[in-house]
N, C-alpha and C positions, 0 to 999 in steps of 0.2 A: 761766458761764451763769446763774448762781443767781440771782434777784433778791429779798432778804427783805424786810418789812416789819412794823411793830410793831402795824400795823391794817389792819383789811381797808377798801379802798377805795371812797368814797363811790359811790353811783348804782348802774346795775344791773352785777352781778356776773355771771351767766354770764345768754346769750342760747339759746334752743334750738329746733331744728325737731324735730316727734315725727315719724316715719315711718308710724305710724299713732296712732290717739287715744289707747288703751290705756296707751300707751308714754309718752306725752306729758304726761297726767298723770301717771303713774308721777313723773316728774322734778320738777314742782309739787310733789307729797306729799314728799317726801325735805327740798326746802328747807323748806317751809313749817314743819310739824313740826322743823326743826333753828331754826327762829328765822330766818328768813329770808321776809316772806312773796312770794310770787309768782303770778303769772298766768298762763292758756293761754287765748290767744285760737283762734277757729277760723278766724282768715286773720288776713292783714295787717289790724291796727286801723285807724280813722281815726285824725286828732287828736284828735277826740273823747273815741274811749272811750281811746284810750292817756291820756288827761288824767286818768282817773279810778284810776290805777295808777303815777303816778309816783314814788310811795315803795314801791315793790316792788324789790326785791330781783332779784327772777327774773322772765323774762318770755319764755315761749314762743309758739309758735304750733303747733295741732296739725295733721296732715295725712294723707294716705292713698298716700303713697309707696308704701309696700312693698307694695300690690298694683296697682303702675303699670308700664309701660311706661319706658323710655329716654328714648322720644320724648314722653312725657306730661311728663318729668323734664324735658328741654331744652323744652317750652313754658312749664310753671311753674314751678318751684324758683329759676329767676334772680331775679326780683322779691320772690321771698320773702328770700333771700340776701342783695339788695341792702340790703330794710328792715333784719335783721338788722344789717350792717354799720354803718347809719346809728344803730343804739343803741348803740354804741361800749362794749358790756359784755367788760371782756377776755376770757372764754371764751365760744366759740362753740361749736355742739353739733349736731353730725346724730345724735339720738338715734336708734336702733335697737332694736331686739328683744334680749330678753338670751340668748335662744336665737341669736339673730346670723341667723335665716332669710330667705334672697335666693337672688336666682340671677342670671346674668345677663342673662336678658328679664324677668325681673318684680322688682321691688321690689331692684335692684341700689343696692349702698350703695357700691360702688365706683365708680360711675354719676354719681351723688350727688356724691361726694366729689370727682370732678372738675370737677363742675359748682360745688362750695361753695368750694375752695380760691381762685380767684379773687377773690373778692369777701371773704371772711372769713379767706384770708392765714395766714402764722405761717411761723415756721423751722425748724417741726418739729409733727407732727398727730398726737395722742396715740391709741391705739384701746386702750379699755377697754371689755370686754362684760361681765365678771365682776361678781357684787356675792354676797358671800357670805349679807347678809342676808337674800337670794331664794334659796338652794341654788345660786348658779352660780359655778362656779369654772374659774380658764383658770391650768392648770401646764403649761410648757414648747411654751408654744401651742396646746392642746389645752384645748378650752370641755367645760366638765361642766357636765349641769344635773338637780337633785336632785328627786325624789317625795319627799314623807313621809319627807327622812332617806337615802334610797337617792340616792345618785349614780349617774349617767351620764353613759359617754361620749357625745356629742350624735349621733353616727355608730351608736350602738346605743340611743338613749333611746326608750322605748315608745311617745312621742307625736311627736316633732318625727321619726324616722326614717319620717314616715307622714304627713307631716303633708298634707292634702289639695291645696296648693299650692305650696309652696315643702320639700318632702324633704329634709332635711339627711343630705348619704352621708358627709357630709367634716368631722370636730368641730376640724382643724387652721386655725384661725380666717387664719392669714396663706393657706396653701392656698387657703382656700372665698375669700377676695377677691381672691386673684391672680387666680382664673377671670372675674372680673369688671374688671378696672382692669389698664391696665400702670405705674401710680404704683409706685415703689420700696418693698417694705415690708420693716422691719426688726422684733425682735422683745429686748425686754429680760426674758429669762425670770427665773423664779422664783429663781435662785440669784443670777442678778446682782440684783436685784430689793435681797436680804438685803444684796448685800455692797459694792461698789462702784456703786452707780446711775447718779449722776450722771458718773462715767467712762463707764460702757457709754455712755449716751445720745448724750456727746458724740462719741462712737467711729462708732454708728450715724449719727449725721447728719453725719459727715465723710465718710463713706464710699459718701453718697451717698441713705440710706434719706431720704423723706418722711413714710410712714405708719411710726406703731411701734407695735407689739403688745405692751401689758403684764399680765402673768401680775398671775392675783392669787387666794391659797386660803382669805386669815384677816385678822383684826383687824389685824395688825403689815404686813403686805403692801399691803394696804386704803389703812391709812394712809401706810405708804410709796411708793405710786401718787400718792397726793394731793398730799403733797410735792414727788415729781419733775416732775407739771404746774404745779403753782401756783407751784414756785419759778424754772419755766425755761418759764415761760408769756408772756416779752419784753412788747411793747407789745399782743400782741392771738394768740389763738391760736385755732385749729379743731381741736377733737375729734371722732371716729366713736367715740363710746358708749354705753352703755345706764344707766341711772339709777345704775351704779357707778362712773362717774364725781363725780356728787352725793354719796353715799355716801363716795365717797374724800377729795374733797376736806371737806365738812363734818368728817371723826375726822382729817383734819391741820389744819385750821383750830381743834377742840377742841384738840387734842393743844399747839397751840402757844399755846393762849392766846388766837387770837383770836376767836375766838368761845363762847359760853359754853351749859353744858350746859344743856338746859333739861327739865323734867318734862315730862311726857306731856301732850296738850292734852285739852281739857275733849269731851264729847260732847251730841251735840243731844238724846239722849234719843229715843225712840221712837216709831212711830205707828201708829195703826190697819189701815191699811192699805198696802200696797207692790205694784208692778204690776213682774214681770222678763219680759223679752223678748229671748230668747237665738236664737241662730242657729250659737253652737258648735256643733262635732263633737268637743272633746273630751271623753278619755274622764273627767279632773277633772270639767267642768262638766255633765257627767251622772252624775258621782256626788253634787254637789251638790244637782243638780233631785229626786234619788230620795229624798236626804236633808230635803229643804224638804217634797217631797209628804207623809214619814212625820209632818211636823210640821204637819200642815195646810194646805201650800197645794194649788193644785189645777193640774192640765198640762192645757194647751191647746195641740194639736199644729196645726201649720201645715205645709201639703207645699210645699217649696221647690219642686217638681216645675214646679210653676205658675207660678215667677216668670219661666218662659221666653215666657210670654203674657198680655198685657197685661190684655186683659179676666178670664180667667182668674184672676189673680193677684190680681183688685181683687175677686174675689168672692170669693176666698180669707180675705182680709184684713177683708171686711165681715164673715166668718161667725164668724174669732177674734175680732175685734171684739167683737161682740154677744154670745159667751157671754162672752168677760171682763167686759162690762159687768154682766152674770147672774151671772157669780161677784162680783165686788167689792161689788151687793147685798145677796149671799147672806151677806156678814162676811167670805168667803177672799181671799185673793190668789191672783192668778192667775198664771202660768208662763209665757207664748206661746213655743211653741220649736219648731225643725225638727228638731231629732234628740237622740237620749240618748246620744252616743256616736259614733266613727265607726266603728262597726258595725251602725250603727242602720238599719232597712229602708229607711228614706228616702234613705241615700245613695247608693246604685247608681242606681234610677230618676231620681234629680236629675240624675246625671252623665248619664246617658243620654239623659234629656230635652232638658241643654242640647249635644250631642252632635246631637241631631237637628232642634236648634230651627238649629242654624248658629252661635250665636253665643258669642260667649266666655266661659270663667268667670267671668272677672273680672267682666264686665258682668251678669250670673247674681246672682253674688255681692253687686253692689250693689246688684241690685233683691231683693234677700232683705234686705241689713241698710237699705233706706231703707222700704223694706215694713214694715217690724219699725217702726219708728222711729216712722212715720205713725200703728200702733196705739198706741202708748204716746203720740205728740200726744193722738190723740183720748181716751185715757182721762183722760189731765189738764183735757184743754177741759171734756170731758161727767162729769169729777165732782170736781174741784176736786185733782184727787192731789198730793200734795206730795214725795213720793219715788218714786223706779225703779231698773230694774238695768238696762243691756244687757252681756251676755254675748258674747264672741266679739271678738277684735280687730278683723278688717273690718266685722266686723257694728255694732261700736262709733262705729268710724269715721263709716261710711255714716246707721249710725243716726239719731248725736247732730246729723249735721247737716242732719236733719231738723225738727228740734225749736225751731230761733228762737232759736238761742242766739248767742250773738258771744264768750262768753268765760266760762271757769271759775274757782273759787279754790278750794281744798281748806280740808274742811269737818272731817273728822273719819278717823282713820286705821279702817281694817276689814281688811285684810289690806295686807301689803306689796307695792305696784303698784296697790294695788284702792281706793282710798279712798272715800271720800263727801264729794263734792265740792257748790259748790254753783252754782249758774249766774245769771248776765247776759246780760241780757237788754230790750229793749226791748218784748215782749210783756208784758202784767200778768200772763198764766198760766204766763209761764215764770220772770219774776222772783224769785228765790228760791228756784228748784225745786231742790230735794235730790235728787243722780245720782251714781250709779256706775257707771264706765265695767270691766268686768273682762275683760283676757286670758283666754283660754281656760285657760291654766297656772295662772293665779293663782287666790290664799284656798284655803282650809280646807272640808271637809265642809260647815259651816254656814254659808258665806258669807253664804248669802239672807236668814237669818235676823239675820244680825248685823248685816246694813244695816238691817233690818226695825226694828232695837232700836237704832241707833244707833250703831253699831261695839263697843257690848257685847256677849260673848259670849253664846247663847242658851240 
């Protein structure tokens, strides 16, 4: 099955769809920063702008799967599927969430994956959620994902057991997709991982598996993941993973030579001002915003409550609006956010409002992150801003594609998943513009501030 080579091959090398934007960059930052540079557009390019990206390495598209419908899935993911196919990059990638968060009426990867298998093929579809350099790790099928050092199991971890949309009760990663997909999954755990690989592998797809589950806790597994795809990756392969699959294959591709280590990349350096506009509910990215306040920036709260009415919500947005413009003045940066936490008073009445408005969260939910989005447009129109954050993966999603963009490149690493990226764009206010897209899970206490400085620490 093995297939070796003495170089990695020319053109683009793996192809990826993000399931939501977060994620999507996440996968740009891993190759880039490994010597590898790459793209994430926010749909299918034209020829155009793909003209302007033809020595990339990588090249994604990002999108808002995972808080879709099925039937959202079978209207659009085939065209996106298709273009993939047609950039002939041997790995193909339904990026996901490293927490693996789905179910099966919303944002189902097993959904997904029957929809991508067609068009993007292979003999075998690798599932990698784990990436150790993010705290996540999958032994014996079983996804662990880390706070601060502390591991959890995903079925007891403090944020995703809770999480406002998609609840993770089940960390056994083949388990939580069988509820979704009747595709065969099989699983090369942690011991076979160490000792015979490529026997298991070929054992499991004799027997019938399609998907396979590979365990992964450290450096030596990491990189033995990497290997078992790349080397039994035939003429063209489709993976379901999360940015450790990049991760993996980059420290086999070091490990063997073909690719070369490279030192850490240079930083933009700092600016005066920074605009975040969050719409997390986790409880990280409200320990962040408490953290950025005690350093000077200032919270400007927005009641999601509102986004269930139309007019309501635009007066909502004109009022954040105008005092961020009052702060930004004043020398602070401003915070725009809906809650500190999901314990924050705003999220019962949110739920309850759209509870009584009739309509769905999901649809709730993206008039919260393209709301969000609209005020960070207009602070960049009305005062030249040259960096932002948005906070929260849907919110990120809905946000950024707000903004005029057609396509990202990673600009400077700030946390791992979190980068600072920078955008294309055909607007003059957006060309250029310095963005960071952050998961709720992701960076450090000071994230806000370390975008603020450039991905140096503050």
């Amino acid at each position: 099955m093995s297939e070796r080579s003495s170089k990695l091959p020319d053109g683009h090398l793996i192809a990826w769809y993000g399931d939501d934007f977060t994620g999507a960059t996440a996968v740009m930052e891993v190759l880039t920063f490994a010597g590898l540079p790459s793209v994430l557009f926010f749909d299918v390019p034209t020829h155009e702008q793909l003209e302007n990206f033809l020595d990339h390495r990588g090249i994604g598209i990002a999108g808002v799967a995972r808080s879709k419908s099925s039937e959202w899935m079978d209207a659009n993911l085939p065209s996106i599927f298709s273009a993939m196919a047609d950039w002939g990059a041997p790995i193909n990638q339904y990026k996901v969430c490293s927490t693996f968060d789905s179910a099966p009426d919303i944002g189902s990867i097993g959904h997904a994956a029957e929809i991508a298998i067609p068009f993007l093929g292979g003999a075998w579809h690798p599932m990698l959620i784990a990436a150790p350099q993010i705290e996540r790790y999958q032994t014996f099928g079983n996804l662990f994902a880390g706070i601060a050092g502390q591991p959890y199991r995903l079925d007891r971890h403090p944020v995703m057991k809770k999480h406002p949309v998609t609840p993770m009760a089940e960390a056994d990663v083949v388990q939580h997709l069988s509820d979704q997909t009747e595709l065969p999954i099989g699983l090369v755990d942690i011991l076979e991982l160490q000792s015979d690989p490529e026997r298991t592998l070929k054992r499991k797809i004799e027997s019938g598996a399609s998907i396979i589950a590979l365990d992964c806790l450290d450096k030596s597994t990491l990189e033995a993941a990497g290997r078992l795809i790349w080397e039994n990756r035939g003429e063209r392969l489709f993976a379901i993973a999360s940015q450790g699959l990049e991760y993996a294959l980059v420290a086999y591709w070091q490990s063997a030579g073909l690719l070369a280590d490279l030192q850490a990349p240079d930083h933009p350096g700092g600016v005066d001002r920074v605009v975040v506009v969050s719409g997390s509910c986790s409880p990280i990215t409200g320990k962040q915003i408490r953290n950025a306040q005690q350093r000077g920036f200032e919270t400007i709260r927005v009641d999601p409550a509102m986004a269930v009415d139309s007019r309501a919500w635009s007066n909502e947005l004109d009022k954040a609006s105008q005092s961020a413009l009052q702060c930004l003045d004043s020398g602070k940066n401003p915070i725009i956010c809906t809650a500190l936490g999901p314990d924050d008073p705003s999220t019962a009445p949110y739920r309850e409002a759209v509870r009584s408005a009739g309509i769905s969260e999901e649809q709730a939910n993206q008039n919260v992150g393209e709301g969000l989005g609209q005020i960070l447009l207009h602070m960049i129109e009305q005062t030249g801003l040259q960096r932002g954050v948005i906070a929260g993966g849907d919110t990120s999603s809905h946000g950024a594609s707000t903004l005029g963009i057609y396509a990202l490149t990673a600009l400077a690493p700030v946390a791992p998943g979190a980068a600072l990226c920078r955008a294309h764009s055909e607007s003059k206010e957006m060309a250029g513009f310095e963005i960071a897209l952050k998961g709720g899970q992701m960076g450090g206490p000071d994230y806000f501030e370390t975008v603020k400085n450039g991905g140096l620490a503050a």
